[in-house]
C-alpha positions as CSV (number, residue, x, y, z in Angstrom):
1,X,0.0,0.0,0.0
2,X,2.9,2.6,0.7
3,X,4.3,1.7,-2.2
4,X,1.7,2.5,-4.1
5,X,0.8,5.7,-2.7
6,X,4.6,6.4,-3.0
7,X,3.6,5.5,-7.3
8,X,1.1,8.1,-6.7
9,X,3.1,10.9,-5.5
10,X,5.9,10.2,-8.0
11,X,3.2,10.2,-11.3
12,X,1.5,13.6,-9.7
13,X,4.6,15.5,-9.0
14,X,5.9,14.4,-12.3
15,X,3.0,15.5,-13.7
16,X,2.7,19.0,-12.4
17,X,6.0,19.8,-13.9
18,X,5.3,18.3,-17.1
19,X,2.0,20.5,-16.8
20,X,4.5,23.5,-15.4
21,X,7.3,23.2,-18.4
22,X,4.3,22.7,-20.8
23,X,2.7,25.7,-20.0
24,X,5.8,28.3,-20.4
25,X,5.2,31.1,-22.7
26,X,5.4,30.1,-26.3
27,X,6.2,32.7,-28.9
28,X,3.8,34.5,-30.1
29,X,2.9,33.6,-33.5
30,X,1.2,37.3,-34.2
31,X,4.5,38.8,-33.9
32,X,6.7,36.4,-36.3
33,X,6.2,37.9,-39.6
34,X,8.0,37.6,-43.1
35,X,8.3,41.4,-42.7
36,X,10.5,41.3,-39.5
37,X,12.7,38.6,-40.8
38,X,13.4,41.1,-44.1
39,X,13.7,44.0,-41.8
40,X,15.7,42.5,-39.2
41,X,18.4,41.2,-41.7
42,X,18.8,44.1,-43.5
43,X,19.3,46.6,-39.9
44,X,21.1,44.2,-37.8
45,X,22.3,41.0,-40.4
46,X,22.3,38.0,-37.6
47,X,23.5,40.5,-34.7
48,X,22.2,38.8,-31.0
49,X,19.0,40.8,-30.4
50,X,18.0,40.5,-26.6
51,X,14.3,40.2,-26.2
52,X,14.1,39.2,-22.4
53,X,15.2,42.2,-20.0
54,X,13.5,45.6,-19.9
55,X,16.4,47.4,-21.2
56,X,13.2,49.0,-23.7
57,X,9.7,49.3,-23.1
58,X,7.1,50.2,-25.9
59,X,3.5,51.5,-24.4
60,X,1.3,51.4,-27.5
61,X,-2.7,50.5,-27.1
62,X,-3.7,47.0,-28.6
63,X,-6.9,49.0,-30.3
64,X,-6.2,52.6,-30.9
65,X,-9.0,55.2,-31.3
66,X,-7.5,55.9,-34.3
67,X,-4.7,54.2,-36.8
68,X,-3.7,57.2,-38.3
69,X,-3.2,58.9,-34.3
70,X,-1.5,56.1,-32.1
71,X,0.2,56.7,-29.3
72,X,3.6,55.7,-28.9
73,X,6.2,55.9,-25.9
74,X,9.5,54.1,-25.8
75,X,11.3,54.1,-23.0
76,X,14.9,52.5,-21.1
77,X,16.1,52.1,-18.0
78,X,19.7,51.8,-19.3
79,X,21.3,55.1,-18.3
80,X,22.2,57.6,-20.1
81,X,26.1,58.4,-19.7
82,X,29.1,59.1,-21.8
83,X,30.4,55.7,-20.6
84,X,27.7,53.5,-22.4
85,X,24.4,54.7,-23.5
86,X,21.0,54.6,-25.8
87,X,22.8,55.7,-29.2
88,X,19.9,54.7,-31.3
89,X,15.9,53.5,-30.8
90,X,14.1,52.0,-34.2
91,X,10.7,51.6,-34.4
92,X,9.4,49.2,-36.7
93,X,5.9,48.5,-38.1
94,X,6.0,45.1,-39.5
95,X,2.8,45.3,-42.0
96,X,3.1,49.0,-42.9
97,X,4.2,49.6,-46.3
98,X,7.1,50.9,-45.3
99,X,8.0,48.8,-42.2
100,X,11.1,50.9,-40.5
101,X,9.0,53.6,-38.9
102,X,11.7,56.1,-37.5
103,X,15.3,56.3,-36.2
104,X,15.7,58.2,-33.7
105,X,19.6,58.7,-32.7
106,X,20.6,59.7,-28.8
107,X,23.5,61.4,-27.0
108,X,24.4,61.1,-23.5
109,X,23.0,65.0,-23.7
110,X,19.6,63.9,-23.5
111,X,20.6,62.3,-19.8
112,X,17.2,60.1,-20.2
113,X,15.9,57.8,-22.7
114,X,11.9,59.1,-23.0
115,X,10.2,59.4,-26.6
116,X,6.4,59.6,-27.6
117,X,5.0,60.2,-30.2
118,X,2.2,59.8,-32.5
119,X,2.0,57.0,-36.2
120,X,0.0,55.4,-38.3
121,X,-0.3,52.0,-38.2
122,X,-1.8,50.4,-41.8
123,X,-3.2,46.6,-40.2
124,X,-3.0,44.5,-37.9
125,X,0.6,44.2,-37.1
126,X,3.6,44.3,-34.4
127,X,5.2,47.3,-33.4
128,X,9.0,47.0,-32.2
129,X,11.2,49.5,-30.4
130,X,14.8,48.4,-30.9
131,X,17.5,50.3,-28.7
132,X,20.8,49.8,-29.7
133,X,23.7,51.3,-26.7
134,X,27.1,52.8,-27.8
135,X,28.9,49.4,-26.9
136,X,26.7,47.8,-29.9
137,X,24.5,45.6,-27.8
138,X,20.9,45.2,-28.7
139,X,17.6,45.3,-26.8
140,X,14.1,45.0,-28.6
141,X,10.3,44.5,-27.1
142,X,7.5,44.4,-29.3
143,X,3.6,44.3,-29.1
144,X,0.6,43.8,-31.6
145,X,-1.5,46.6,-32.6
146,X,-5.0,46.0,-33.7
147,X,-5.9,49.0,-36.5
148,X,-7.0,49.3,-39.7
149,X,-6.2,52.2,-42.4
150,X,-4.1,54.6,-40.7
151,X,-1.4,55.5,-43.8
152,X,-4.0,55.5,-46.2
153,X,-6.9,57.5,-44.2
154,X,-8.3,60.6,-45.7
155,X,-6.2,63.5,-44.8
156,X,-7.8,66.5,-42.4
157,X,-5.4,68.3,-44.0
158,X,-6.8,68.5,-47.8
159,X,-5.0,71.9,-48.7
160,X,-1.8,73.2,-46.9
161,X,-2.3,75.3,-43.9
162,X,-1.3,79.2,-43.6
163,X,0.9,77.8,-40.8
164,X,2.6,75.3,-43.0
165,X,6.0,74.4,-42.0
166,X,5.7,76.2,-38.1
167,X,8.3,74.7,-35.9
168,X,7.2,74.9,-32.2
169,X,9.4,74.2,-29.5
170,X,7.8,73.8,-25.4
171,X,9.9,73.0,-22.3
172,X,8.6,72.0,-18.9
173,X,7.8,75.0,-16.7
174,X,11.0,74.9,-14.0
175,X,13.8,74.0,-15.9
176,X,16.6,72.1,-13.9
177,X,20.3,72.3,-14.8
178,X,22.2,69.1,-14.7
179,X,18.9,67.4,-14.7
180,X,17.0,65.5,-17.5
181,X,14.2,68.0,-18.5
182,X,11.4,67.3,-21.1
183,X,11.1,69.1,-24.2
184,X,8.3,68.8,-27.3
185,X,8.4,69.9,-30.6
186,X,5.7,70.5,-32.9
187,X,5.3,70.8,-36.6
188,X,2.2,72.4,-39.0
189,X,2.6,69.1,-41.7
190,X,0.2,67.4,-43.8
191,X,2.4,64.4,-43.4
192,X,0.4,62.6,-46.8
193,X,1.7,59.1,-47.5
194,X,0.9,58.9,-50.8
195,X,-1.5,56.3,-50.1
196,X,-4.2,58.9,-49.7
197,X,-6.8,60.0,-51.8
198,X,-8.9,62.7,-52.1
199,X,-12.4,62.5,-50.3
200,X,-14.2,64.0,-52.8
201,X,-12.3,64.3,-56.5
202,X,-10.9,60.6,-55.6
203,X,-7.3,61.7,-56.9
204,X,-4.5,60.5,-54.7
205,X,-2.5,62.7,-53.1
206,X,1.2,63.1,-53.0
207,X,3.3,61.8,-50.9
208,X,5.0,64.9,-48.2
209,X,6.2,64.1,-45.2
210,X,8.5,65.1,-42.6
211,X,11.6,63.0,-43.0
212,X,14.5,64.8,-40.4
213,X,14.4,66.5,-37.0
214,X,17.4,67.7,-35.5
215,X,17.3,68.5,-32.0
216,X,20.2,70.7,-30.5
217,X,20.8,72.5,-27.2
218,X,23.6,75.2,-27.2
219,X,25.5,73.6,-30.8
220,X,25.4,70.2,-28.8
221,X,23.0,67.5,-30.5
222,X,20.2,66.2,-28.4
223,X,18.2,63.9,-30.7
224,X,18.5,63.4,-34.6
225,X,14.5,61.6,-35.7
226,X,14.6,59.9,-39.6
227,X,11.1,59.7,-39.9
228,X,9.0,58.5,-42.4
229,X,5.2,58.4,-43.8
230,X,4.3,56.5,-40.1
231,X,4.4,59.9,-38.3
232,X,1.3,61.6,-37.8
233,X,-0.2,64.3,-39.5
234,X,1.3,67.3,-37.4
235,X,3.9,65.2,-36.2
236,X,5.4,65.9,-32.9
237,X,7.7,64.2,-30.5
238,X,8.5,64.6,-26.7
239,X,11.9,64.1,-25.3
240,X,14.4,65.0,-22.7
241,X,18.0,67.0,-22.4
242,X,20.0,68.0,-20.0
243,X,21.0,71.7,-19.7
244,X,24.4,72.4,-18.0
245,X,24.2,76.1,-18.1
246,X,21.8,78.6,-20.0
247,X,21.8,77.7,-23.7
248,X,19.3,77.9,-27.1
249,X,17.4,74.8,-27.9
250,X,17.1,74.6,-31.7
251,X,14.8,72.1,-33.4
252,X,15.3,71.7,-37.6
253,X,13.2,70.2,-40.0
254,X,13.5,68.7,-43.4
255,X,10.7,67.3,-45.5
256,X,10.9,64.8,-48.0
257,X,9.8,68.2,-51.0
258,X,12.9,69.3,-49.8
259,X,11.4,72.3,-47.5
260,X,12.9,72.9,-44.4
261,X,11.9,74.6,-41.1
262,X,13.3,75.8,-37.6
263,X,12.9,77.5,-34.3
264,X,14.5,78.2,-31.4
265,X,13.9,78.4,-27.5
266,X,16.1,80.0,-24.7
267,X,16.9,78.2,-21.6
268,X,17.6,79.4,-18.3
269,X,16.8,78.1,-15.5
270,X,14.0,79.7,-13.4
């Protein structure tokens, strides 16, 4: 008899760890696509991607209000320094029609790693944030967005505005000095795709879109954005520096007609 209660101890316990192992998280076959695998090979050839720590986090909704307004923040814990630090973040959109979203490159002037911002997401498909640090090492999380139509959605924007091409640069109210400090910049841009048509002559519309932001603070870079037709219509980003003394902020804009933009801010500390 205790033998056989001993058998039934045995098959349980080895049963609830055969029930245990089987249960670990699988991966997710909604975020392995065809697209990635292209992507991926062409930004980082077979280069270890780590997928495990939070070394980036990527807050995007699963359902959006809207796919041609989603919110996007990507953020890291790794600090910023001149030792080691976020050099570059890459967003990718796996099913948009052009997957690589934006670049954004870092310095160890922007003392934190914040950005948000606003795209468009085409279908249902993964987003990724990729942060690569100055030592080459790479850290990637990614999450599925359900939305439908946001590059090719009808434009509020039909002619351009009197404000076309305005550059607006905002701080937080008390700046701090040797302190990361937010900053946003705004820009007055139809951001078309060139998958857009006209609502009422049915004519597509052509492609112009911001493609380059250059953020400075006194002649030191802060944060260089390649951005593509994913941003937003009045595309605008929110991000940090760290001011070691009074200085100008300067934000530059190119768009992909060749136009460019710019304004600048003065910082002192209050």
């Amino acid at each position: 008899m205790k033998r056989f209660t001993m058998t039934l101890l045995i098959a349980a316990v080895t049963g609830l760890v055969f029930a245990v192992v089987g249960s670990a998280p699988a991966a997710d076959p909604d975020l392995e696509t065809a697209q990635w695998v292209e992507v991926r090979a062409k930004l980082f050839g077979d280069r270890p991607i780590d997928e495990q720590g939070e070394a980036v986090q990527l807050d995007v909704p699963f359902r959006p209000d809207s796919a041609a307004l989603v919110p996007v923040r990507v953020k890291s814990r790794l600090p910023q320094s001149p030792e080691r630090f976020v050099k570059n973040l890459v967003i990718v959109i796996d099913k948009n029609p052009e997957p690589l979203a934006a670049v954004f490159h870092l310095t160890p002037e922007a003392g934190m790693v914040e950005l948000t911002t606003f795209m468009r997401v085409e279908t249902h498909s993964p987003m990724r944030a990729i942060a690569e640090t100055s030592d080459g090492k790479l850290f990637m999380t990614a999450k599925l967005v359900k939305a439908s139509g946001g590059c090719a959605s009808p434009p509020v924007q039909l002619a351009l505005s009197p404000e076309h091409g305005q550059v607006r640069l905002r701080v937080q109210d008390t700046i701090v000095m040797n302190e990361p400090n937010w900053a946003r910049v705004s820009i007055t841009h139809p951001n078309h795709t060139g998958f857009q048509y006209h609502p009422v002559k049915l004519t597509p519309i052509s492609a112009h879109y911001v493609t380059n932001i250059t953020v400075t603070f006194d002649g030191r870079p802060v944060l260089v954005g390649e951005t593509t037709i994913a941003s937003s219509e009045d595309p605008n980003f929110r991000f940090y520096f760290t001011p070691r003394g009074p200085g100008e902020l300067k934000a530059a804009v190119k768009d992909s007609r060749g136009e460019s933009f710019s304004q600048t801010l003065q910082v002192t500390p209050n």
